[in-house]
N, C-alpha and C positions, 0 to 999 in steps of 0.2 A: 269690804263691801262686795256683794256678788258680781256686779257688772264688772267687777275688775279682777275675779278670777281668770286663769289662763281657758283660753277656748280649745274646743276640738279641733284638731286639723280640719281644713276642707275636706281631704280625702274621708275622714272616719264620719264629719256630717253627715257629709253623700251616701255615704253607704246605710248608717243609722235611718236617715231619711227614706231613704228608697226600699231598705225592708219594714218600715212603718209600713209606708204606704201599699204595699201587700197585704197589711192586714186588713181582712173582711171585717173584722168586730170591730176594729176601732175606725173604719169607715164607718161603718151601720151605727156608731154612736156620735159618730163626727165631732173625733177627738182630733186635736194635732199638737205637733210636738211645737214646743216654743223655745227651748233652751236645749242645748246639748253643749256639755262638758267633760273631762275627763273624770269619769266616775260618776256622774249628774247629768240626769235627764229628767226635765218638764213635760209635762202633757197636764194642756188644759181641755175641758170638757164642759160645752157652751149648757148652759139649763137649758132644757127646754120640756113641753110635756114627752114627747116619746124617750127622756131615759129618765120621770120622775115613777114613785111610786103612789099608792093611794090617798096620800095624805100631805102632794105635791114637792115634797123633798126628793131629789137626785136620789135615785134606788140604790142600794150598797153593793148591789151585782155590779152595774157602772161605776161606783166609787172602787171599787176593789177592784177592777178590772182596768183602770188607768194607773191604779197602783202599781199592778204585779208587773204591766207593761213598763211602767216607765223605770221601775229596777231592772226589767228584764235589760233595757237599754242603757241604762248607766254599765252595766257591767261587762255590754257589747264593746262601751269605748275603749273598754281597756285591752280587750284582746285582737288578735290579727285577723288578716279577712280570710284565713279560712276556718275560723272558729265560730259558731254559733251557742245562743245559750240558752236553756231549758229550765222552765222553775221547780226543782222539787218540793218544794214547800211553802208555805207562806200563811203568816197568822196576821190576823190585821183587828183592829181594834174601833169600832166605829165609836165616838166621843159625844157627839151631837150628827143632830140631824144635817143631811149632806143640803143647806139650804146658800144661796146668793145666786148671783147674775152667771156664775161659772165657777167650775171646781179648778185647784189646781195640784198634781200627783207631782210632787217630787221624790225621786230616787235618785240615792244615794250609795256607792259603796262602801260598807264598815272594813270588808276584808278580802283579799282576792286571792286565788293560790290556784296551782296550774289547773285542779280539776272543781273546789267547788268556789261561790262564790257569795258573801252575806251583804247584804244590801237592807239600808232604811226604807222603810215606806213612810210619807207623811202625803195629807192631801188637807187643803183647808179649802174651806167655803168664802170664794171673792167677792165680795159685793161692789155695785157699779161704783160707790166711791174710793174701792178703794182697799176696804175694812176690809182683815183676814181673821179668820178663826179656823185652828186646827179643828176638822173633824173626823178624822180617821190617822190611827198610823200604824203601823207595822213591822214585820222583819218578815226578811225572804230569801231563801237559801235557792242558787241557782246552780248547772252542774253545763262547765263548757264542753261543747260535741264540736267533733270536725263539720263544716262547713257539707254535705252530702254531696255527690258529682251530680252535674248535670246533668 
């Protein structure tokens, strides 16, 4: 069962945390992380109308965009604090429309090696009771850069 996976250290939260919280996009879509694990990171993404599209489903720019994020972050935990990481790539697959009360982006790492890094994407559609349905998943190749000076 998940809850009973090993967590991230406090130190690797705090830091995973505090470079979220930098990001302007995922402020402006007022996403936040909910889980961080070693290799695993959630981010949920509340509906609301400013990130739905025409025809009131969650828009796939927002859905794809807690994706790419929350692999970017699984694949943070694994490396040191002077390491940061950068997506080169990323194919994502929309299944159903992004519809419920909130989206939730789990990333995942499939494989890690000193310079790149393959991470799952999946995101499903929460509804207030409850109910999950996968609607989007993905693969995402990320590449670790040193941390830049101050």
């Amino acid at each position: 069962m998940e809850d009973q996976q090993e967590q991230a250290s406090p130190a690797v939260r705090k830091r995973i945390q505090d470079s979220f919280d930098q990001q302007g996009l995922m402020s402006h879509l007022g996403a936040r992380i909910t889980h961080i694990r070693p290799g695993r990171v959630h981010i949920v993404l509340q509906a609301r109308p400013e990130v739905t599209q025409q025809h009131g489903y969650i828009h796939a720019g927002a859905t794809s965009a807690i994706a790419d994020t929350a692999g970017g972050y699984a694949a943070l935990t694994l490396f040191d604090d002077e390491s940061e990481v950068l997506t080169v790539e990323y194919k994502i697959n929309l299944l159903a429309p992004a519809a419920g009360d909130h989206l939730e982006a789990i990333g995942t790492v499939l494989k890690t090696g000193r310079t790149l890094t393959v991470c799952q994407l999946e995101v499903y559609g929460v509804q207030v009771d409850g109910a999950r349905k996968l609607v989007a998943n993905g693969q995402q190749t990320l590449i670790r850069v040193n941390r830049p000076a101050a």
